[in-house]
N, C-alpha and C positions, 0 to 999 in steps of 0.2 A: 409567392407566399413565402413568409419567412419563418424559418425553424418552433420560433415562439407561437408563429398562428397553427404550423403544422403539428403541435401539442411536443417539441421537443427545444426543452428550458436551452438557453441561449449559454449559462454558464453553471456548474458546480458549484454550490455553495460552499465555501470555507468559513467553518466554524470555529470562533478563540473559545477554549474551555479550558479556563487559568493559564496555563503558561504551554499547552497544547490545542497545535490545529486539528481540529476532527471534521471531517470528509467520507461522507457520505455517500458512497455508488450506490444510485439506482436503475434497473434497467440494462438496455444498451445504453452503451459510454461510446457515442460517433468518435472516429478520429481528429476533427478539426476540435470538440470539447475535452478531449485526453488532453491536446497539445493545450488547449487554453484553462487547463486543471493545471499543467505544471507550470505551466507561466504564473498562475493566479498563486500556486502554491509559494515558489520561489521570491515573489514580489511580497506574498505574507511574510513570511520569514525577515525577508531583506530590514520590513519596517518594523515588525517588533521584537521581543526580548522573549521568542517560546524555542521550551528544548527539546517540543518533538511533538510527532504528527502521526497522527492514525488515522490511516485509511479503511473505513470497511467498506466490507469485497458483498456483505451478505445477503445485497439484494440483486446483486450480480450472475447472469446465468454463464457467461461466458467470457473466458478469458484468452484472448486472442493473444497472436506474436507481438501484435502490434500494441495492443494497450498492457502485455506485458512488458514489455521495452518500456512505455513508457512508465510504467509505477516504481521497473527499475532507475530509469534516469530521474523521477522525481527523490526517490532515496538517496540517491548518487549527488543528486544536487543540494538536498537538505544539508547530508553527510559534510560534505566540504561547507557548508555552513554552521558547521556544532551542530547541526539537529539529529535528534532519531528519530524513526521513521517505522512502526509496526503496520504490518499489514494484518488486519482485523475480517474474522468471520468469511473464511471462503468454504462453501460447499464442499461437502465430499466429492458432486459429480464432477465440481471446477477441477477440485486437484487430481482427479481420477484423470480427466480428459486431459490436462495437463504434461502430466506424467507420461499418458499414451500418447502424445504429440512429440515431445523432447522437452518442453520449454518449460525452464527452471528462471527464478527470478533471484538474479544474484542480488548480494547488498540489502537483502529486505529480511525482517525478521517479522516471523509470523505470530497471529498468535487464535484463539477460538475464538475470540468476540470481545468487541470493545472494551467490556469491563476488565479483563485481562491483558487487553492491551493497555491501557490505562495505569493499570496495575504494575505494566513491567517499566514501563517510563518513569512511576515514581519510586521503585525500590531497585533499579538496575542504574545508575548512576553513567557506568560505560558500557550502554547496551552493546553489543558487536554481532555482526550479521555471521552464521556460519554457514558454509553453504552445505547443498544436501549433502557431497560426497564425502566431506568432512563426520556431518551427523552420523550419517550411515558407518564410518569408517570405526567413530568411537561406539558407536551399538554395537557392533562386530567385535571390537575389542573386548565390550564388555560383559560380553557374552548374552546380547539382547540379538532376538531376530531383525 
């Protein structure tokens, strides 16, 4: 029986929405379709003229080492292709559980949900990724918790 009979879609849809890919996680995200997300992702890219890609996370329960590696390496690959790359709508439990594991997703710039990730692709020109200890470091400076 193959993946499609056994009720798990064979590939991610990558979405063109004007000059941004939008991708879609539903569910579990197997590891042979994470690696065939970034391929697919990278090959979009390659063929047309978009400056950036949002991924949302929102229908996602769990975000593993493994499919965090890879939304990093998809950023990472965008990245050296002129794109940016938001990652859209992660649950609180994600980032909790996250957090309580160690694994941070470098390179990636977050945001609450696609409309605001959308939002910062069209008004951030050089979006740039910072990472948490960075955030964390200017909160402290600024007298923020």
């Amino acid at each position: 029986m193959n993946r499609a009979a056994a009720g798990h879609p064979l590939a991610v849809p990558v979405l063109a929405l004007g000059d941004v890919l939008l991708v879609t996680l539903q569910g579990e995200l197997h590891d042979g379709m994470a690696e065939q997300l970034q391929q697919d992702i990278a090959q979009r890219i390659a063929r047309s003229t978009v400056s950036g890609v949002v991924i949302d996370i929102s229908g996602v329960d769990i975000v593993d080492s493994f499919l965090g590696r890879v939304l990093s390496d998809i950023a990472a690959g965008a990245r050296l292709m002129a794109v940016r790359t938001v990652l859209a709508g992660m649950r609180p439990a994600v980032a909790i559980t996250m957090v309580e594991l160690g694994l941070t997703l470098p390179g990636l710039v977050t945001a609450l949900d696609t409309e605001r990730a959308l939002d910062m692709l069209a008004t951030a020109p050089q979006l740039a990724a910072v990472s948490v200890p960075a955030e964390r470091k200017e909160a402290r400076d600024a007298g923020l918790p």
